[in-house]
N, C-alpha and C positions, 0 to 999 in steps of 0.2 A: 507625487512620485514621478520620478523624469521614467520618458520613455527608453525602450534598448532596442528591441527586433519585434517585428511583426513576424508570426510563425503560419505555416498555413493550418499544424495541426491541433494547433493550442491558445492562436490569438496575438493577443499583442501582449509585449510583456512588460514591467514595470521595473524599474532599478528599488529595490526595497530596504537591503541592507547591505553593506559595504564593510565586511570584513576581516579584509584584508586589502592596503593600498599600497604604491609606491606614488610615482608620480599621476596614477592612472588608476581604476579601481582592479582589483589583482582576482580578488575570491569576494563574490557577492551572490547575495539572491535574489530573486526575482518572481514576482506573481503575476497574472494575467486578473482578466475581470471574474472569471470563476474562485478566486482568490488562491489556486494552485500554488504550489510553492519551487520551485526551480534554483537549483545551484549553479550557480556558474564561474567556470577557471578560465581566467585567459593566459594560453599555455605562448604564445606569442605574441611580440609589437617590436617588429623592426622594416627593417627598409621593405621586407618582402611583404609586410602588410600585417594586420592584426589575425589572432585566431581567439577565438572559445569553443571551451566542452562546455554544454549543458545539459543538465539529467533531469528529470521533473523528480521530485522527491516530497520528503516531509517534514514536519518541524522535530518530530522525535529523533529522525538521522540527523538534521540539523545540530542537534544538541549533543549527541553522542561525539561528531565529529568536532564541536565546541570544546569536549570535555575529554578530549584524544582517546575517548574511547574506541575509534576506529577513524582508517585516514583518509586524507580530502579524495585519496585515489579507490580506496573500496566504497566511498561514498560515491565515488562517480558510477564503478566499476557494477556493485552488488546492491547499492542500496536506493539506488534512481533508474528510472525508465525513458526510453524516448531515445537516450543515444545521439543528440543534435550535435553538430558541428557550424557554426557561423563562421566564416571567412568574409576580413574588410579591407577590400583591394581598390585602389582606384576611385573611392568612393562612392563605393556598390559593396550590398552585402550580397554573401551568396551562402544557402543553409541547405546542410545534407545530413543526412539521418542514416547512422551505423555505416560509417563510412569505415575506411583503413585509421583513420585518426584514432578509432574507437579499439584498434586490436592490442590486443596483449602485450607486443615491444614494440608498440606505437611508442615514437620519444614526445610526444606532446603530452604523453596524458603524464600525472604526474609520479613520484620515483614510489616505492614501495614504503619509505618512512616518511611519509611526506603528511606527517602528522603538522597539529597548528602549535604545537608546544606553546600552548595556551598558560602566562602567568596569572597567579592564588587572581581571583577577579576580575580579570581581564575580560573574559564577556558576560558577566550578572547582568547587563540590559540585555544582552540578546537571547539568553536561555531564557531569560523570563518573557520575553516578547512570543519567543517562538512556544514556550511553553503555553501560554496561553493560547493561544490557534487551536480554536477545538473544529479541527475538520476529521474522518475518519476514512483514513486511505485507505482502499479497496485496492486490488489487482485485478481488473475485468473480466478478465479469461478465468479462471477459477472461483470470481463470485458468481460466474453466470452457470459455470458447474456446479456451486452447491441451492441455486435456484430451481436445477433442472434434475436435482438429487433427490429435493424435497417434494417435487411436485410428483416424481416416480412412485416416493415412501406415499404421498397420499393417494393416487390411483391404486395402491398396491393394495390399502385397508379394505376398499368397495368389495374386492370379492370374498375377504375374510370373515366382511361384517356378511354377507348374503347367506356366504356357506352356515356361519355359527345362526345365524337367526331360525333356521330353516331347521336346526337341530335342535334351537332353543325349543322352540315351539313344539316339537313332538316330547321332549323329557322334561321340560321347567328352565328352570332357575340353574345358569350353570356359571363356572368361574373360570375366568383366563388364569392360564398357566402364567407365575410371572416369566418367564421363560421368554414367549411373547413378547411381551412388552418392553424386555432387554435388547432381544434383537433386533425391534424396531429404532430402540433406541440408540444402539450400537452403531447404524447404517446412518444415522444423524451426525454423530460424532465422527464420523469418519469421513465424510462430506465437507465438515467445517474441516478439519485436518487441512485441507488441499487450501486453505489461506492460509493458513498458519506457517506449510511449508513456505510461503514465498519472503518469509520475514524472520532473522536469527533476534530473536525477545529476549532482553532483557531483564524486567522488570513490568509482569503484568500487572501491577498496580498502574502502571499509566497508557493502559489498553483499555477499549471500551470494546463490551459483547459481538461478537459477528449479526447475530439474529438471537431473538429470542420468541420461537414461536408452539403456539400448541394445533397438531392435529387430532380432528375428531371427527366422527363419523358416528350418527344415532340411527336406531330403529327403534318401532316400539318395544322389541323384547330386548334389544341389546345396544349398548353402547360401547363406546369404543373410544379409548383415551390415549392417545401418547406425546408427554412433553418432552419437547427440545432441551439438554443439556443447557445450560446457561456458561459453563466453566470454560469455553474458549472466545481468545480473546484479538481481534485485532488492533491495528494502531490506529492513536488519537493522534492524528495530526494535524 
């Protein structure tokens, strides 16, 4: 793969698929060595120098935007992160991150139909290529909250299981209310939630699970059980 931009926050990046061209490549993407996936528009090339918008994104927007189900401007807009700008003057590139390029009646980015009006076949290699990319995009900020959600719901059992052992042991043999066991698992699902917000789904058949995990907590007289939901989904990208 030819090279395109070294970035500081993402690496170097790779020309990977091309398209859309004219004389020049128009709408392409681009991966780095982590194998990320990156959209990029070049919204200018004339005398005053070249420009690109690029969003890091994933193969599943890729494909949506292939199949106009959403356009190359909310793929830039809602469905990629990063926010880059590359400017090529003089030959020198110069890259800035959430610049004025990136605002709302920015004229570079591009119009509100600015679908690919894709003809019956026209990209079957690239939906299958990207289709196949099994990566699973995360949004950081909000996996790191349902990491620090889950770790709360397990510190939270220690004193339930202390209290209930301690009662076990003077009366017998006692039973959790499923009551319990709902609300523990309620505060799980609610947790995942906050990924799900940051992606409008489609078609969760082609989403793979956020987590799937089980916490426990034993004593001799009592145990203590709660499984993670499995039914929510993020994207296989």
């Amino acid at each position: 793969m030819k090279e395109f931009i070294k970035l500081d926050k993402y690496g170097q990046l790779y020309i990977d698929r091309v398209l859309f061209e004219s004389y020049f490549p128009i709408i392409f993407t681009c991966v780095n060595d982590n194998n990320e996936i990156f959209i990029c528009v070049c919204c200018q090339n004339n005398e005053k120098g070249c420009k690109w918008l690029i969003g890091k994104t994933n193969g599943i927007n890729i494909i949506r935007m292939l199949r106009d189900e959403i356009t190359i401007r909310q793929l830039l807009l809602e469905y990629s992160s990063g926010k880059i700008s590359v400017d090529y003057v003089e030959n020198e590139y110069a890259v800035a991150y959430n610049n004025s390029d990136w605002d709302e009646n920015s004229s570079f980015l591009p119009k509100d139909d600015s679908y690919m009006y894709a003809e019956d076949g026209e990209f079957d290699d690239e939906i299958a290529y990207f289709s196949s990319v099994a990566h699973v995009y995360y949004e950081a900020e909000y996996y790191k909250r349902i990491t620090e959600v889950l770790g709360t719901i397990g510190k939270g059992i220690e004193p339930i299981t202390e209290t209930l052992t301690t009662f076990a042991s003077a009366i017998g043999n006692i039973t959790i209310p499923s009551e319990i066991i709902n609300t523990l698992k309620v505060v799980g699902e609610v947790c995942t939630n906050l990924t799900i917000t940051t992606e409008k789904y489609m078609n969760q058949e082609e989403y793979k699970p956020v987590f799937n995990s089980t916490f426990s907590t034993s004593t001799e007289g009592l145990s203590i059980e709660v499984g993670a939901d499995n039914n929510n989904f993020a994207d296989a990208a």
